[in-house]
N, C-alpha and C positions, 0 to 999 in steps of 0.2 A: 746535231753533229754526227750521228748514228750513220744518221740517212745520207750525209753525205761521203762516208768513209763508206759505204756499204758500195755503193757508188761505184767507189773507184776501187774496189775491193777487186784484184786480181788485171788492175791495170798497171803495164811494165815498160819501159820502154829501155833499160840496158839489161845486160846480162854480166857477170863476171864469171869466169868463168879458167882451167888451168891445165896447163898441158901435165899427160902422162910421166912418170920419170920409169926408165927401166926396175927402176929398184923398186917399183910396185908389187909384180909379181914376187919375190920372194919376202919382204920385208913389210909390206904392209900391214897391217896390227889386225886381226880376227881373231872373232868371239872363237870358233869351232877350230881346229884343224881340220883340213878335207881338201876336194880336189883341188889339182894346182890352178894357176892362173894362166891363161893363154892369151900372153903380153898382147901380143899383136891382134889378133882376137879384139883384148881390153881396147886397145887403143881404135883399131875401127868402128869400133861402139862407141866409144865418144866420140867420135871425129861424126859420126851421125847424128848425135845426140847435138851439138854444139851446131850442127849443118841445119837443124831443122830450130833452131833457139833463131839463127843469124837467117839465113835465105828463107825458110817458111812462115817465118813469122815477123822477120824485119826488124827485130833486135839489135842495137849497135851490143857486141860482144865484145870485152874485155878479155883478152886471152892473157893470161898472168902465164911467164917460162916456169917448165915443171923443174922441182929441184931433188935430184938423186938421194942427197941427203933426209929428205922429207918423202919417205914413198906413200904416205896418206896423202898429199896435198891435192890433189885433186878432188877431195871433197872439201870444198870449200864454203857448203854451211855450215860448218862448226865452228866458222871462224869467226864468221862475224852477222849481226841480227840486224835487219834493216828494216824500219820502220818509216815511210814519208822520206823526211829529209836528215836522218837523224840515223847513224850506223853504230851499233854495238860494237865495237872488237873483243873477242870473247876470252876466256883467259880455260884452252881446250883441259879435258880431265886429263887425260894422257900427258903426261911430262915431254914424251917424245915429240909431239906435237906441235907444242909453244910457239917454235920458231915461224908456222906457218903463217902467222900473224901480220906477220911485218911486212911481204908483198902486199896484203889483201889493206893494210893501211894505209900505202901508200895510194893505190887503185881509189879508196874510196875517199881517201885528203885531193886525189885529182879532180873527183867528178863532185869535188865544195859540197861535200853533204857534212853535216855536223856529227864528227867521229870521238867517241868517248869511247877508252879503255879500259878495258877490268885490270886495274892491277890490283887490287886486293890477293895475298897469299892465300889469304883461307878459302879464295872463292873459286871453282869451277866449271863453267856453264860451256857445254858444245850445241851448235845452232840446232842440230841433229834433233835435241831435245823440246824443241820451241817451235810452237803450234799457233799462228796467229789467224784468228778468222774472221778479223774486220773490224769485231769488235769489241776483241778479247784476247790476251796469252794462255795459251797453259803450258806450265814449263813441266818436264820430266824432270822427277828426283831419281836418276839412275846412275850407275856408278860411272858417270860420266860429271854429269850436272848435281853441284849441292845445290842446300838450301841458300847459303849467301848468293852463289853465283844467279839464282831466282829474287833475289831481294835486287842485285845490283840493278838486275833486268827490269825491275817496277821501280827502278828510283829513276833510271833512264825512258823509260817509255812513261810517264806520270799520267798521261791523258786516258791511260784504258788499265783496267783490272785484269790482274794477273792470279791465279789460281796456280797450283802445285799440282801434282796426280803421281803418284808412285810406280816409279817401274823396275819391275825388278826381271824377269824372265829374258829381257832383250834388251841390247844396248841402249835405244833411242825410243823414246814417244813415238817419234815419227817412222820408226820401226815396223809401225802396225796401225797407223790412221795418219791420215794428210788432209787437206780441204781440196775438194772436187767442183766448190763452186763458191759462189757468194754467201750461202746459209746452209751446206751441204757438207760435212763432214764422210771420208770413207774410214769404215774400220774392217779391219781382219774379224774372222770369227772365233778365233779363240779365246780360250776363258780369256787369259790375260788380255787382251785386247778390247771385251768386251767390259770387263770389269775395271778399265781404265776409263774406256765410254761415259760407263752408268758415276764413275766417282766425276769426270768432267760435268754430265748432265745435272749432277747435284750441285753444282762452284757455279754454274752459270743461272743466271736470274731470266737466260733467253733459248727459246726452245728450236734447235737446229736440226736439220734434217738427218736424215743418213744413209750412207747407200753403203751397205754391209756385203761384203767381198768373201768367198770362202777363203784366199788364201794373203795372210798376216802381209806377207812381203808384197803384194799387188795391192795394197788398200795405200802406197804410197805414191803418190800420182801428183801431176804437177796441173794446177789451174789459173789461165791468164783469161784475160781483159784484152783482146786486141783488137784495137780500131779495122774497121772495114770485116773484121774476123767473125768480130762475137767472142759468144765461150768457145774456150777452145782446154783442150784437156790431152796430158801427154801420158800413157798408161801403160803400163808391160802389156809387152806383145803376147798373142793367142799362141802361139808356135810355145809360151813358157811356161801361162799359167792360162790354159782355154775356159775354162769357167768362170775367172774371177774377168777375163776379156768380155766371154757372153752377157756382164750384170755391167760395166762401163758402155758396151753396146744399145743399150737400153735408155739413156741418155740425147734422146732426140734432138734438144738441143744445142748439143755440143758439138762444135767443129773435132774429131777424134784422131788421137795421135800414136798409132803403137811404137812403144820404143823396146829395145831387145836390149838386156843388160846383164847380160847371164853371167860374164867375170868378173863383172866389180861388186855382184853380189857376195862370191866366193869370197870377200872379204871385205864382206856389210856394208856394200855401199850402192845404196836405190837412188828413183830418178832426183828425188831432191837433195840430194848430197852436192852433188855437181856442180851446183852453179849457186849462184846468191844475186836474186831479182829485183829490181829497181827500175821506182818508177819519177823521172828525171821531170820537173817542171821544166819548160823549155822558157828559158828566158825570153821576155817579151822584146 
C-alpha cells in the first residue's frame, strides 16, 4: 500500500484556490506588527502564483470570490485537509476565521470528494499545521491547532499514522519545513525548526531525507507530480532568500519554480497557504 501512495505522492490535478479581499492589507491577522502590506504588490503575487498553478502546470484551478469580511481568506490550507478522495473541513484556531469554511465546502461537495467537518467545540486544527508525506501526518500542536483537532484528523484519515510535534516559536509546522519531494522533507535551520525535525524523526518508524534551508520561511515549498513534467518544485524566489535558492538549485531533478511572495509573508502567509491540491480520479 506504501508503495503505491508513494507513487502518487505529489500527483495533483486541481487546485483551489481564492481571490484577494482589499481588507487583507490592513486587517489580516499577524504574529509581529511590521511593515505594511502593498495590496496591489499582494495581489500581483498571487495572480502569478495562481498563473503558474493553472498555465504552467495545467491545473484546473478553482478560484473561490475573496470576501472583505474574511481578510485571511486567501489562505486556504487552513481550511480544509485533503487526502485521496476524502476532504477535512477544519474547524481554524482563530475565531475570526471560522467563516472561511463554508465557500471551501462548498468547492470540495462540487468536485464529490468525501467532505467531513470538525464540528467539535473543543477542537481546532488549521491546514497550516499538517504535514503529509505520503505516508504519514504530523500535525503541529501550535496555538493554532489542539490536540482534539489531531485526534479528529487520525479518526478521518484512519489508513496512515498520525504523530503530534510541538510548536511553539511560530504559528505553523509548516512555518519552517514542507515536503520537497516524495521522501524529501525541507527544514529551516533553526533551533526550533530543527528540533521539530529530530522530535518527527523519532514518531516516524521510516527514515526521510532532508534538504536543510538556512532560512525557516524558504524551507516551505510546494512539490507536485505532474505528468509530462516530472518533479516539479515551487520555491521562494533568489531576489528574497539567495542562499536558501542556491540549496533548492541543487535539486537536479526537479523541474524549478521561483515564486516571490514578499507581502503575504508580512502577514504569515508562504507558498502553501494559498492554495489546497487535489488529486481528482478522472472518471472512466
Amino acid at each position: 500500500m506504501a508503495g503505491l501512495i508513494m507513487s502518487s505522492f505529489g500527483k495533483c490535478t486541481h487546485a483551489i484556490v481564492r481571490a484577494m479581499p482589499n481588507s487583507l492589507a490592513q486587517q489580516a491577522l499577524r504574529q509581529e506588527k511590521g511593515t505594511e502590506v502593498d495590496l496591489g504588490r499582494a495581489q500581483r503575487e498571487h495572480e502569478v502564483y495562481v498563473g503558474v498553478l493553472k498555465s504552467k502546470l495545467g491545473l484546473q484551478v478553482i478560484e473561490l470570490p475573496g470576501d472583505e469580511s474574511l481578510p485571511d481568506c486567501p489562505f486556504v490550507e487552513d481550511v480544509a485537509v485533503v487526502c485521496e478522495e476524502t476532504a477535512l473541513i477544519t474547524r481554524p484556531g482563530a475565531p475570526s476565521r471560522r467563516k472561511e469554511v463554508e465557500e471551501m465546502k462548498k468547492a470540495l461537495e462540487h468536485l464529490q470528494l468525501n467532505v467531513v467537518v470538525m464540528t467539535d467545540e473543543n477542537a481546532t486544527l488549521d491546514g497550516g499545521d499538517v504535514l503529509f508525506t505520503g505516508r504519514e501526518f504530523f500535525v503541529g500542536l501550535s496555538k493554532r491547532t489542539n490536540q482534539r483537532g489531531a485526534e479528529i484528523l487520525a479518526d478521518t484519515f484512519k489508513d496512515y499514522a498520525v504523530s503530534t510535534v510541538p510548536v511553539s516559536d511560530y504559528l505553523h509546522l509548516k512555518s519552517f519545513c514542507s515536503m520537497a519531494g516524495p521522501n524529501l522533507i525541507a527544514i529551516g535551520s533553526s533551533e526550533a525548526a530543527q528540533k521539530a525535525l529530530k522530535t518527527m524523526q523519532q514518531m516516524s518508524d521510516h527514515r526521510y531525507d532532508k534538504l536543510t534551508v538556512p532560512d525557516d520561511a524558504a524551507a516551505n515549498c510546494i512539490y507536485l507530480n505532474i505528468p509530462n513534467k516530472g518533479h516539479v518544485l515551487l520555491h521562494r524566489a533568489p531576489e528574497e532568500y539567495p542562499e536558501s535558492a542556491k540549496v533548492y538549485e541543487k535539486l537536479k531533478d526537479h523541474m524549478l519554480i521561483p515564486i516571490v511572495n514578499t507581502e503575504l509573508q508580512k502577514v504569515d502567509g508562504l507558498l502553501t497557504c494559498c492554495s489546497v491540491l487535489i488529486n481528482k480520479k478522472l472518471e472512466q
